[in-house]
Every structure is written in C-alpha cells, then in structure tokens.
C-alpha positions as CSV (number, residue, x, y, z in Angstrom):
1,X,-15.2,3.2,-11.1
2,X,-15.6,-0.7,-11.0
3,X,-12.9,-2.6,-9.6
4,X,-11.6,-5.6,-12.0
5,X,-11.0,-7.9,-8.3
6,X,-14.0,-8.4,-7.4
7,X,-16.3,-11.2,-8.5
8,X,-17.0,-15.4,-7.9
9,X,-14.7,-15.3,-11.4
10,X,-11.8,-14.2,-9.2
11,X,-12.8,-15.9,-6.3
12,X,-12.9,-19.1,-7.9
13,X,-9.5,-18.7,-9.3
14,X,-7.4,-16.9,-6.1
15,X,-9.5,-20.1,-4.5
16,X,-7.4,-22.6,-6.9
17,X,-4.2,-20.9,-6.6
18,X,-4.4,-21.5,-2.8
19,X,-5.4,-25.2,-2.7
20,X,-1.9,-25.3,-5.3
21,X,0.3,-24.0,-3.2
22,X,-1.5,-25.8,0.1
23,X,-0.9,-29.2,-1.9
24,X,2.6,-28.4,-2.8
25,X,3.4,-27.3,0.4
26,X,2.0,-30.7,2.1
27,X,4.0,-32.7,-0.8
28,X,7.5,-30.8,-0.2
29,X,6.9,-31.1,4.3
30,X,5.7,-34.9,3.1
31,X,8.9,-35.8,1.5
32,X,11.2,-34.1,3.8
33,X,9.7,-36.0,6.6
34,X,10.1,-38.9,4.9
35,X,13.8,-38.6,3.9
36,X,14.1,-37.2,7.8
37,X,12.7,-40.7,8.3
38,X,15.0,-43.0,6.1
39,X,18.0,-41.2,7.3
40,X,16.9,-41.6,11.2
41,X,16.1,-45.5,10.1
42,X,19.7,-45.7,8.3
43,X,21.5,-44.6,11.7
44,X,19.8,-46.5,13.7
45,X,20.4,-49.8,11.7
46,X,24.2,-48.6,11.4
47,X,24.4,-48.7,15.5
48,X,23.1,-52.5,15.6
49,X,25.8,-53.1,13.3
50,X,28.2,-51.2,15.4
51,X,27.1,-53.1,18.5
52,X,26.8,-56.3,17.2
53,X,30.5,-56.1,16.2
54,X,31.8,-54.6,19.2
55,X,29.3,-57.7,21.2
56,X,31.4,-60.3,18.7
57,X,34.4,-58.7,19.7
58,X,34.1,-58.6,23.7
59,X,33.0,-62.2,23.6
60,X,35.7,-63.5,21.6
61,X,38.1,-61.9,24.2
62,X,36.2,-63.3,26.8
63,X,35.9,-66.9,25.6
64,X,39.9,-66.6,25.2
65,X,40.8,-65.3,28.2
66,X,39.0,-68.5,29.5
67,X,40.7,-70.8,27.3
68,X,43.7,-69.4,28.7
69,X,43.7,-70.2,32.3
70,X,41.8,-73.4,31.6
71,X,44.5,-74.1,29.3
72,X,47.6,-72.9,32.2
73,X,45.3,-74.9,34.7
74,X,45.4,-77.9,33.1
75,X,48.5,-77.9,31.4
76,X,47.1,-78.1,27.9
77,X,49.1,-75.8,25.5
78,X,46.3,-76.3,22.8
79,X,44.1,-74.9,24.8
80,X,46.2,-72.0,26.3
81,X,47.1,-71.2,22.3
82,X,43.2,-71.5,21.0
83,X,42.6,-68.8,23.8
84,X,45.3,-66.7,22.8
85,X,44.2,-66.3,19.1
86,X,40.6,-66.4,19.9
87,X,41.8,-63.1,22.5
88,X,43.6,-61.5,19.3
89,X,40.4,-62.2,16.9
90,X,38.9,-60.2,19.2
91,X,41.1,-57.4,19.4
92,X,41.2,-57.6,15.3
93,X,37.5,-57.3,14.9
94,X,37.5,-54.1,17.8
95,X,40.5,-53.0,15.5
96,X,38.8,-53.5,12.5
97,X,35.4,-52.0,13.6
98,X,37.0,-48.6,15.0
99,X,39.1,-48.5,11.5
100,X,36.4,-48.8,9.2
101,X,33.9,-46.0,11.5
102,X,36.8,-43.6,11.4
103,X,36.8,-44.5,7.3
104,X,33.1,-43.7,7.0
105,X,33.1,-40.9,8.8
106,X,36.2,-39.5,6.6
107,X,33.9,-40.4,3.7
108,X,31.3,-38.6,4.6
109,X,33.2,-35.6,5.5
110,X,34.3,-35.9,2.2
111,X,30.9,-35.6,0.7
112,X,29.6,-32.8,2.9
113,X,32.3,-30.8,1.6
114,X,31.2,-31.4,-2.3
115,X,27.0,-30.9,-1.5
C-alpha cells in the first residue's frame, strides 16, 4: 500500500506552510518588540518630565530662600516678599507635580482594571 505523504507535491506544500507560520511568527515577536519599545520610550520621556519639574521646583525654593536673607540683610521688604512667593511657587509646582503623578497613576489603574 502506497502512502498518500510522500512526494516533492507534499514537500513543496508542508515546505510553504512552515515559511507561513515562520513569517507570522517573526511579524507577531516584531510588533511586540516594538510596542515593548514605544512603551519603554514613553516612560522614559515621562521621568524627564518628572525631573525637570521637580529641578523647577527645588530651584525656585532655592532662589527664594536667598531672596530672603538678602532681603532681612539688607532691610529690603521687596526683596524678603519676592523670596517668600518665589519659596511658595516652588512648593506649588512640588505640590502640583506629586498631585497630578498620583492622578495618572489612579488613571491608569483605572484602565488596567477595564483591559
């Protein structure tokens, strides 16, 4: 009895199915690497924005505290009061930072849940 498998007929066509499923394969580990990639990318840029605010934030404190003494040392109330609110900008951007991280993270939570 002949078997029906054998042959460059069936060969030819196991042959095809394989480079299929090799191709899909590479385009399905393709795009997960590549969304991997864009979400690694998207964190990263979300920390310089994250330091960035907190460096805007630390040197407004620091450029009021300084306004401050020079202000007391010198008697200059304008001075002493320009280094006061630049201290409390300061303190509103840290604030404002460490209010809208703990928002996006709620968000995101949030989503997770529904996906």
């Amino acid at each position: 009895m002949r078997s029906k498998h054998k042959g460059p007929a069936f060969m030819d066509n196991m042959f095809k199915k394989f480079l299929k499923v090799t191709v899909a394969c590479s385009l399905i580990t393709t795009g997960v690497l590549v969304a991997g990639t864009v979400l690694v990318v998207k964190k990263i840029d979300q920390s310089g924005d994250k330091m960035q605010n907190k460096k805007d934030s630390i040197k407004d404190r620091v450029v009021g505290a300084a306004n401050v003494l020079m202000g007391k040392a010198s008697s200059n109330m304008l001075q002493e009061d320009k280094g006061k609110l630049q201290q409390a900008a300061g303190k509103a951007k840290d604030t404002f930072s460490d209010v809208k991280d703990e928002l996006g993270d709620k968000v995101n939570d949030i989503k997770n849940k529904f996906n």
